[in-house]
C-alpha positions as a Markdown table, in Angstrom:
| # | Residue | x | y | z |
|---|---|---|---|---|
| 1 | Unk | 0.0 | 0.0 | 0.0 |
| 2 | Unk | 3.0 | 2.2 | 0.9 |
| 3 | Unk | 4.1 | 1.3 | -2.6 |
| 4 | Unk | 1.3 | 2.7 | -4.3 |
| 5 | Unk | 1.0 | 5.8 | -2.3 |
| 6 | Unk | 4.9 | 6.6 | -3.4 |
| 7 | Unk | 4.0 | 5.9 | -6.9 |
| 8 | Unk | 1.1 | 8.2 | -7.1 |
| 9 | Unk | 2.9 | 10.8 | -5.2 |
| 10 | Unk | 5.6 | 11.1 | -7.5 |
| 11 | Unk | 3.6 | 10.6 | -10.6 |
| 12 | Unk | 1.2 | 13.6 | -9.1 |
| 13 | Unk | 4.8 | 15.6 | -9.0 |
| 14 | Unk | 6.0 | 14.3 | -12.6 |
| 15 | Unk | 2.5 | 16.1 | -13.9 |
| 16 | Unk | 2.4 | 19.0 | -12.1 |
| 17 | Unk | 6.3 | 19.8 | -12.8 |
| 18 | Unk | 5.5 | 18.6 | -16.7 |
| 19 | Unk | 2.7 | 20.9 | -16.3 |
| 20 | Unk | 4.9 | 23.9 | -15.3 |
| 21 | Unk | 7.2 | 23.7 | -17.9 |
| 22 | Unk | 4.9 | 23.8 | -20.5 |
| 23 | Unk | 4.3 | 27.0 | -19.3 |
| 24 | Unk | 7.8 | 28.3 | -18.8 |
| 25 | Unk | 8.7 | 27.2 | -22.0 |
| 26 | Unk | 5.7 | 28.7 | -23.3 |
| 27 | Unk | 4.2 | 25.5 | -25.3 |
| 28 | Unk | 1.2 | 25.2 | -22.9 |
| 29 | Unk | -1.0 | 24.7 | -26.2 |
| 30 | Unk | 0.1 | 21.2 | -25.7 |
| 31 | Unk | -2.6 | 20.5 | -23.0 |
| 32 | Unk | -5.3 | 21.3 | -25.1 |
| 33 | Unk | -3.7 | 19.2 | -27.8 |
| 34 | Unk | -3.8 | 16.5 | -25.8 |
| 35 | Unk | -7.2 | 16.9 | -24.3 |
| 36 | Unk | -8.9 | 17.6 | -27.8 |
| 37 | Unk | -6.7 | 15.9 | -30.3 |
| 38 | Unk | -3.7 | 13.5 | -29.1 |
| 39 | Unk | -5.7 | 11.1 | -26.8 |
| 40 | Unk | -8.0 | 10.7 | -29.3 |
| 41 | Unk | -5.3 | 9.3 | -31.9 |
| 42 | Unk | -4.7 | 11.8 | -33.9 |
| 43 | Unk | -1.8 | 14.5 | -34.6 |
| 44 | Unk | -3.6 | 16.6 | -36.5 |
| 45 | Unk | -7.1 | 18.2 | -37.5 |
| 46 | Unk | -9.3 | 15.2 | -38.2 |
| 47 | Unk | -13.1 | 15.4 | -39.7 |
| 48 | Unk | -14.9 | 16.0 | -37.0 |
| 49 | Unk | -12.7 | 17.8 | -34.4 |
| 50 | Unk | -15.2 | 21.2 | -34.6 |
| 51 | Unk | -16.9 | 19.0 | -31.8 |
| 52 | Unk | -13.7 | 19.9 | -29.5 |
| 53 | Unk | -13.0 | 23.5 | -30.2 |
| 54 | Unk | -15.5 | 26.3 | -30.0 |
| 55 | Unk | -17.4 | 27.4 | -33.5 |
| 56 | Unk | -19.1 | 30.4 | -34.7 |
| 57 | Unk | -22.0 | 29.6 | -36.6 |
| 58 | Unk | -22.0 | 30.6 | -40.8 |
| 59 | Unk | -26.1 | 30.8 | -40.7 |
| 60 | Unk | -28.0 | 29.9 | -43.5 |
| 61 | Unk | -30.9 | 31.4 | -45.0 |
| 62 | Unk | -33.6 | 30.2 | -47.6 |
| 63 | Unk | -32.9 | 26.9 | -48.5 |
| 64 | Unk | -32.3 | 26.2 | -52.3 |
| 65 | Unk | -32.2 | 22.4 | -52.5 |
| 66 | Unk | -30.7 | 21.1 | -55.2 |
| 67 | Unk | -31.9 | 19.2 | -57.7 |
| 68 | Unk | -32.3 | 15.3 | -58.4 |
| 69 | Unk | -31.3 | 13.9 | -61.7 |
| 70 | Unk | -33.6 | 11.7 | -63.2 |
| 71 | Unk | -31.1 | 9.3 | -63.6 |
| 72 | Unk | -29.6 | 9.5 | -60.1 |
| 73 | Unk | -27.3 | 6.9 | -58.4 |
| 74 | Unk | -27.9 | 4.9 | -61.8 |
| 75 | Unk | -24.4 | 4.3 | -62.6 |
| 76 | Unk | -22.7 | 2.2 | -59.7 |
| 77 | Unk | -19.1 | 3.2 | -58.9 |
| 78 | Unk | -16.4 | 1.9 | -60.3 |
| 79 | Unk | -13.8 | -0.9 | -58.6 |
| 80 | Unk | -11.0 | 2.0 | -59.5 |
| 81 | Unk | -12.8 | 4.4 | -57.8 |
| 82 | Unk | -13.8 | 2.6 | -54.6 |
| 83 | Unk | -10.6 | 1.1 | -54.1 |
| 84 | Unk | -9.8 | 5.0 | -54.4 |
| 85 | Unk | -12.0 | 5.9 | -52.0 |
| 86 | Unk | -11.0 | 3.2 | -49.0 |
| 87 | Unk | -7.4 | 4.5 | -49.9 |
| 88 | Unk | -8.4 | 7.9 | -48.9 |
| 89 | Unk | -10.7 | 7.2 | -46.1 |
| 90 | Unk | -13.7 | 9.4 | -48.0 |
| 91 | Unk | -16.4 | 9.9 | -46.2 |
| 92 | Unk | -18.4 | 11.8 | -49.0 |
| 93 | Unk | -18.5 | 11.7 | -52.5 |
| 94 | Unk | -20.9 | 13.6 | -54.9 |
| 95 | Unk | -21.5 | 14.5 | -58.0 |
| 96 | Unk | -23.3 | 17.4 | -59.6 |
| 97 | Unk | -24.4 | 17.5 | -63.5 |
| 98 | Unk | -26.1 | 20.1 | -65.3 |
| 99 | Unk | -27.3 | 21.6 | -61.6 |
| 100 | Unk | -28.7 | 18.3 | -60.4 |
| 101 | Unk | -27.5 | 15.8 | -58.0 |
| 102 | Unk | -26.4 | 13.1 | -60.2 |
| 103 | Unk | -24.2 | 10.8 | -58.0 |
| 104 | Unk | -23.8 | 10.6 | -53.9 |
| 105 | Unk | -22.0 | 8.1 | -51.9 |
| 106 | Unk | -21.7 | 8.6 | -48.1 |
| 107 | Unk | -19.3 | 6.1 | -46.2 |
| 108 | Unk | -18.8 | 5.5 | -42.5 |
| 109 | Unk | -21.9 | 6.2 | -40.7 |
| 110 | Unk | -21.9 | 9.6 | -42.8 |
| 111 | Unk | -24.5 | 11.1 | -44.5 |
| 112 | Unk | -26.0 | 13.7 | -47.1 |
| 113 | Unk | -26.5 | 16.4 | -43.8 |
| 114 | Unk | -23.4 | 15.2 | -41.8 |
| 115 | Unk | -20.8 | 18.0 | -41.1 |
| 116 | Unk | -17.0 | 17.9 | -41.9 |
| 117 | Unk | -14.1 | 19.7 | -41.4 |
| 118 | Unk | -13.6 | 21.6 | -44.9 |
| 119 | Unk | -9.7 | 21.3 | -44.1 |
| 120 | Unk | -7.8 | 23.7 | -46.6 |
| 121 | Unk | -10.9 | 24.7 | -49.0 |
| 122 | Unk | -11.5 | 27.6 | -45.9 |
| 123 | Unk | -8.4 | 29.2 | -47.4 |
| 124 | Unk | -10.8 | 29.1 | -51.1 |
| 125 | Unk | -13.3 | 31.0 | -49.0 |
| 126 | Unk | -11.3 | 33.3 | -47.4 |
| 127 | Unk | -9.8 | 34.5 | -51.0 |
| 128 | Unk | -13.6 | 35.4 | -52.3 |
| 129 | Unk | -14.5 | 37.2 | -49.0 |
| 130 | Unk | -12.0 | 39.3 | -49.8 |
| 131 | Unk | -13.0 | 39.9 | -53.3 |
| 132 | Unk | -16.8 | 40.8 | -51.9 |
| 133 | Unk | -14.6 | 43.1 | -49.4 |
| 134 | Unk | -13.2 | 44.3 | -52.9 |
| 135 | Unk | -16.2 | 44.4 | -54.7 |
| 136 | Unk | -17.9 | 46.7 | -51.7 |
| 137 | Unk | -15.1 | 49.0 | -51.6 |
| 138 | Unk | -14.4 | 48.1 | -48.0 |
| 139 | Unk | -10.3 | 46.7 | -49.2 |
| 140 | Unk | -8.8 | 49.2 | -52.2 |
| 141 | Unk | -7.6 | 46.0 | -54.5 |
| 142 | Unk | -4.9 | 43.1 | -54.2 |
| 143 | Unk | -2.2 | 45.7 | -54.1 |
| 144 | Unk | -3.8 | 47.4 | -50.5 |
| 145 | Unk | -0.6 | 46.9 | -48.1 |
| 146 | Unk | -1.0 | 44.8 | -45.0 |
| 147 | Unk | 0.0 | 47.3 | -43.1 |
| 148 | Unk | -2.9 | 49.2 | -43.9 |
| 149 | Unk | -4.7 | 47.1 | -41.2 |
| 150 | Unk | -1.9 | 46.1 | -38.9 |
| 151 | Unk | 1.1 | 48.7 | -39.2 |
| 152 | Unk | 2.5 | 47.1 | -36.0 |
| 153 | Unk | 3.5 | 44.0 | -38.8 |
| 154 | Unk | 7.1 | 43.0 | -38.1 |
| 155 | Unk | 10.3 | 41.9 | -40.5 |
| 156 | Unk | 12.4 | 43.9 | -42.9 |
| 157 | Unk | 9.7 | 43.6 | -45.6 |
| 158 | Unk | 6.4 | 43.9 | -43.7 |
| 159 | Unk | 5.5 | 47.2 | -45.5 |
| 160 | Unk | 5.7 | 45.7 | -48.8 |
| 161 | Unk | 3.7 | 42.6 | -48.3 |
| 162 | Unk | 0.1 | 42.8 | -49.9 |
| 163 | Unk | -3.3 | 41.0 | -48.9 |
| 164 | Unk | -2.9 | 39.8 | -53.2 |
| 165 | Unk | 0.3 | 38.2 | -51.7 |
| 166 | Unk | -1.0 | 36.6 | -48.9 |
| 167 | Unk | -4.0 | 34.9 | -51.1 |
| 168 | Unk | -1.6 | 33.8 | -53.7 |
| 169 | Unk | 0.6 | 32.6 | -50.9 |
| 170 | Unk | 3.9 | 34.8 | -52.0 |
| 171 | Unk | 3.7 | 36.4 | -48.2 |
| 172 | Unk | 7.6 | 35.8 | -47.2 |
| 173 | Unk | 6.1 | 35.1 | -43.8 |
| 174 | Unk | 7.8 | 33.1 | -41.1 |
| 175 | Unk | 6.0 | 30.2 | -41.5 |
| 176 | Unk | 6.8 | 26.1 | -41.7 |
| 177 | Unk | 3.7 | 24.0 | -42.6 |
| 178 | Unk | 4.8 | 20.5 | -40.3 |
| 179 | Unk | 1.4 | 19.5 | -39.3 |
| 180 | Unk | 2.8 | 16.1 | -37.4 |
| 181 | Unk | 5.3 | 18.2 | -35.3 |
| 182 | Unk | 3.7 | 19.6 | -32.2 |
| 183 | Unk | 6.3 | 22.2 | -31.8 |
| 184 | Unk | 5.9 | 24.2 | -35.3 |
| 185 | Unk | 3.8 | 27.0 | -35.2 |
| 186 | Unk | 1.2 | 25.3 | -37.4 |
| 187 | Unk | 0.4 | 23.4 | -34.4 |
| 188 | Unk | 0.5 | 26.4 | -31.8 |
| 189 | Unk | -2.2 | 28.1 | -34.2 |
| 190 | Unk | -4.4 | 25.1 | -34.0 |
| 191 | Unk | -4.1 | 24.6 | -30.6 |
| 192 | Unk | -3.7 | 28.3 | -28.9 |
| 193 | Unk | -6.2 | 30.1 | -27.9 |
| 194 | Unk | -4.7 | 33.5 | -29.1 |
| 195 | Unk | -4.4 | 33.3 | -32.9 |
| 196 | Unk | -3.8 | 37.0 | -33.3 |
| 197 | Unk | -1.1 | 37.7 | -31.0 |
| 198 | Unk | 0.3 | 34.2 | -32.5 |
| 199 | Unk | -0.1 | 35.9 | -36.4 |
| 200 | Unk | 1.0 | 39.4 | -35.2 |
| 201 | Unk | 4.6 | 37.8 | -33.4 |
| 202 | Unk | 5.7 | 36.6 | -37.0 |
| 203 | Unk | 7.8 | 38.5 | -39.7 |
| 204 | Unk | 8.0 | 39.5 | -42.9 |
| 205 | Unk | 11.8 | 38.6 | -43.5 |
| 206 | Unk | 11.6 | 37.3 | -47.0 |
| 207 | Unk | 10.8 | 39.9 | -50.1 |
| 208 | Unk | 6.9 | 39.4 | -50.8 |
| 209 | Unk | 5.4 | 38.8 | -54.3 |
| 210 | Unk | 8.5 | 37.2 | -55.8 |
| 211 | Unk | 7.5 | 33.2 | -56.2 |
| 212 | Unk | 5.0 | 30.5 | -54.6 |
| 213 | Unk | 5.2 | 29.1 | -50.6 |
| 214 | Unk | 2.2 | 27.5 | -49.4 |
| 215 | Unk | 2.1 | 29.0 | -46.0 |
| 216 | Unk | -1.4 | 28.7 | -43.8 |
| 217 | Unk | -0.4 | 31.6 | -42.0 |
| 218 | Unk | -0.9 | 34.1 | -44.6 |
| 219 | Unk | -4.8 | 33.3 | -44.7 |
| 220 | Unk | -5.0 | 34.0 | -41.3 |
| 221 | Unk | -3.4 | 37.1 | -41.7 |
| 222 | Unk | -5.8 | 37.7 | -44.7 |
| 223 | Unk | -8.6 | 36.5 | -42.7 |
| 224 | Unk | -7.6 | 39.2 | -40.0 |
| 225 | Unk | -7.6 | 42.1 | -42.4 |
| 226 | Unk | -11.0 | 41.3 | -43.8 |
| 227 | Unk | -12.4 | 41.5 | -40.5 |
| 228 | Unk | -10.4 | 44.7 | -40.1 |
| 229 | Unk | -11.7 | 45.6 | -43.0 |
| 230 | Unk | -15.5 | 44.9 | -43.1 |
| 231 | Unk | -15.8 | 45.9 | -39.6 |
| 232 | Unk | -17.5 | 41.9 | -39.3 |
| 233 | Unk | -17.0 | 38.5 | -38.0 |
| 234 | Unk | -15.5 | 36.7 | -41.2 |
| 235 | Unk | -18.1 | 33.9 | -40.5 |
| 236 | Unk | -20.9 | 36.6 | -40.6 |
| 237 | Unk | -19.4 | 37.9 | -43.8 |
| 238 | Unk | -19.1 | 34.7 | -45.6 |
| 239 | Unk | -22.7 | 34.0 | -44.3 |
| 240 | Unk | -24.3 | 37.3 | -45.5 |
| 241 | Unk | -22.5 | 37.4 | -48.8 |
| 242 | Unk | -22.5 | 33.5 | -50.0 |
| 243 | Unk | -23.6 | 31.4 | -47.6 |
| 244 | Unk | -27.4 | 32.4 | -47.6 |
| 245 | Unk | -27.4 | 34.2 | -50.8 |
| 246 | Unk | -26.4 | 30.4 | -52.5 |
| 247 | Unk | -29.1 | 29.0 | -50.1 |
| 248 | Unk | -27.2 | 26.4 | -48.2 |
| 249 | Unk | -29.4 | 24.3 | -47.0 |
| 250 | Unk | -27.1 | 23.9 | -43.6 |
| 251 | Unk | -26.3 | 26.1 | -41.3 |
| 252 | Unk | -21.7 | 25.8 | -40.9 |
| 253 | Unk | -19.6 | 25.9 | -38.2 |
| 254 | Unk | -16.3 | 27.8 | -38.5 |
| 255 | Unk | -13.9 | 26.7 | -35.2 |
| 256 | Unk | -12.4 | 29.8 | -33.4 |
| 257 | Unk | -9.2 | 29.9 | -31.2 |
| 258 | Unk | -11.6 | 30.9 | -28.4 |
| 259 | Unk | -15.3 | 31.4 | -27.1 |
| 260 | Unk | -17.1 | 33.4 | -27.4 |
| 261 | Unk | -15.7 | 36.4 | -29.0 |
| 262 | Unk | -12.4 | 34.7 | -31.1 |
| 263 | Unk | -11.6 | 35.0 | -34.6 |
| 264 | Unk | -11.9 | 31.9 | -37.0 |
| 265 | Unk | -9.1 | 29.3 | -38.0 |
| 266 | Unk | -9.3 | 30.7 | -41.1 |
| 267 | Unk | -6.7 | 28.6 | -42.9 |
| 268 | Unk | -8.7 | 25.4 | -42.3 |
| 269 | Unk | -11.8 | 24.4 | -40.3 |
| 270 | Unk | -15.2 | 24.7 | -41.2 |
| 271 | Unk | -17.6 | 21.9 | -40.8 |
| 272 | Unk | -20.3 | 21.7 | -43.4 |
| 273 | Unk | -21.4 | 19.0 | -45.9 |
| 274 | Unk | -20.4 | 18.0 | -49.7 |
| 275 | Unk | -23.8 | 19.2 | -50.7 |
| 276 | Unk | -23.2 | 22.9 | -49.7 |
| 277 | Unk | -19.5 | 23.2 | -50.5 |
| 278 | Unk | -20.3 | 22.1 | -54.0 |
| 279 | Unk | -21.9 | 25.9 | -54.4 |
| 280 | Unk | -18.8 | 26.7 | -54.3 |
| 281 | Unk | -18.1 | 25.2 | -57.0 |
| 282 | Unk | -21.1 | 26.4 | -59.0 |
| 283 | Unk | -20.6 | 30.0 | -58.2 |
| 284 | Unk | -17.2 | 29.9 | -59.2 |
| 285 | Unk | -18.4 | 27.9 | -62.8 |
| 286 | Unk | -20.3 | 30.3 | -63.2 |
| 287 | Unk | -18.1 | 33.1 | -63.2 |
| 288 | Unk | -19.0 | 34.6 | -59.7 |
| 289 | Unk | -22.8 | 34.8 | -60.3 |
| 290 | Unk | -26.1 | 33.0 | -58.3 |
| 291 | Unk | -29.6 | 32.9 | -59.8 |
| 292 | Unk | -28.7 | 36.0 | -62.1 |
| 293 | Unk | -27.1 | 37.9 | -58.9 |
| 294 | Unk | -23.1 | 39.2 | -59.5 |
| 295 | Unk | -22.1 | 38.0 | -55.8 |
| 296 | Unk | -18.5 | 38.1 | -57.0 |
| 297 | Unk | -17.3 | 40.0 | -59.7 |
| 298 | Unk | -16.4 | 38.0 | -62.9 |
| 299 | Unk | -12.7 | 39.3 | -63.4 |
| 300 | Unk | -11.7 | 38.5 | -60.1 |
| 301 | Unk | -13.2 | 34.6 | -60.5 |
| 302 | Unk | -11.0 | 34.7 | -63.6 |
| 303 | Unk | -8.1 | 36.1 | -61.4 |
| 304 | Unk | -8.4 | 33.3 | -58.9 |
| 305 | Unk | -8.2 | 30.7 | -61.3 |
| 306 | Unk | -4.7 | 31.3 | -63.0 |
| 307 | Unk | -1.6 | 30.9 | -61.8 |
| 308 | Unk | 0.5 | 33.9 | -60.6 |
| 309 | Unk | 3.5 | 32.4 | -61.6 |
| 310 | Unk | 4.6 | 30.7 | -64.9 |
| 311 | Unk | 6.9 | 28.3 | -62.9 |
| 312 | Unk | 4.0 | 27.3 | -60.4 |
| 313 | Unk | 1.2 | 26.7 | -62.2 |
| 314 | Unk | -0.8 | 24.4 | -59.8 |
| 315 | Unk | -1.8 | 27.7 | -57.6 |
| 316 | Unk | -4.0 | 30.6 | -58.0 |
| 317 | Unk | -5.3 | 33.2 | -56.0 |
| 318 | Unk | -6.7 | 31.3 | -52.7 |
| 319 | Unk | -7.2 | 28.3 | -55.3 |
| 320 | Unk | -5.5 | 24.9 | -56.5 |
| 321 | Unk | -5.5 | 24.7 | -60.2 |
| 322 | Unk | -4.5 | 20.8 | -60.3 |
């Protein structure tokens, strides 16, 4: 009995000093990592981790179901394809012809209304937010400096850096993108629950506009100015401005580093389905317009869609070409 007392004692001290220098050495996002993420087996964002972290909610507002094709779910899936699909673990896949739902497959205990973390395509929405904020007149064009919104920006080129180089990820900003390493600051912004101060402590200490880096940093930073910007939460603004006028027939979920009054992870995280993210893809087919309404002007679709840079042409503005 002794024995076990001991034990416990000193295991209670192993936490508690563990504990303590998490904090000294300032990496005491690791408890919520662990809490939310780690002891559930994963290392990084997984599909349904919005149920761990707060959300703000993108509301919907008339619903404009699509429609059915005559011939739907007619055509069973290939071998190649759902070979392809246990290979990726998908948990929804849908097809959409001539406006109508011609092909869904749910997997997993998933279904048409189930919600899933958008991963990366937030970064897509983040870009056309800040063309509406363009479009209003509320952000002068892709060349408006960064410091514009936050002049307190740090590194030897933070005054050069524009929100156009932040969407088509040419931000020289002191970044790494290691997802599996829980001490790169991809992690910390995950994890912390101060995603500003976190975004604000980085530089600007490579020249800006000069080739392609896939950093998720520099959407948050974009995210940040379009709030500055609009004067709104960027969930409101993306709810106002696509999210009801495409009639989502869901309300979304867009995780913040804190409740109640946080900003978005605006590089990744919001939970919808495969039914309402594929307006996305409509609007943008159709050259930025819904039901005979502009929502995003024409040129700028265009702009999003081609490649910055002759020598990286798989990346756009806020969009992968292939």
């Amino acid at each position: 009995m002794k024995f076990v007392l001991k034990f416990f004692k000193w295991l209670t001290i192993i936490f508690i000093s563990l504990i303590i220098l998490m904090y000294l050495f300032d990496v005491d996002y690791l408890l919520r990592a662990v809490r939310t993420i780690y002891f559930k087996g994963y290392t990084t964002a997984f599909l349904e981790d919005y149920k761990e972290f707060p959300n703000r909610e993108i509301k919907k507002g008339i619903a404009q179901p699509w429609a059915i094709a005559s011939d739907y779910n007619s055509v069973p899936a290939t071998e190649t394809l759902q070979k392809t699909h246990k290979e990726l673990q998908t948990i929804a896949y849908l097809i959409i012809k001539n406006d109508s739902i011609w092909h869904e497959s749910y997997f997993d205990g998933f279904d048409k209304n189930s919600k899933t973390n958008s991963f990366s395509m937030a970064k897509s929405i983040v870009t056309m937010a800040m063309g509406k904020a363009i479009m209003e007149g509320k952000m002068k064009s892709l060349d408006q400096k960064v410091t514009d919104f936050f002049p307190e920006l740090k590194g030897k080129y933070a005054k050069d850096v524009t929100i156009g180089d932040l969407s088509s990820m040419t931000s020289g900003l002191s970044w790494d993108e290691k997802y599996y390493s829980p001490f790169s600051i991809v992690t910390r912004a995950y994890f912390d629950n101060n995603l500003k101060e976190i975004i604000l402590g980085l530089k600007i200490n490579e020249k800006p506009g000069q080739s392609f880096k896939y950093l998720s940093g520099a959407t948050q930073l974009l995210a940040m100015c379009i709030e500055k910007a609009t004067g709104e939460h960027l969930s409101d603004y993306v709810s106002k401005h696509f999210w009801q006028p495409m009639g989502a027939e869901n309300e979304a979920l867009w995780q913040l580093d804190e409740a109640p009054d946080g900003i978005e992870k605006a590089y990744c995280c919001i939970a919808s389905n495969a039914r309402d993210f594929g307006r996305f893809g409509k609007l943008y087919l159709n050259n930025g317009k819904w039901n005979g309404q502009q929502l995003l002007d024409s040129a700028f679709v265009k702009k999003c869609i081609t490649p910055r840079f002759e020598k990286s042409p798989e990346y756009g503005y806020g969009w992968w070409m292939h």
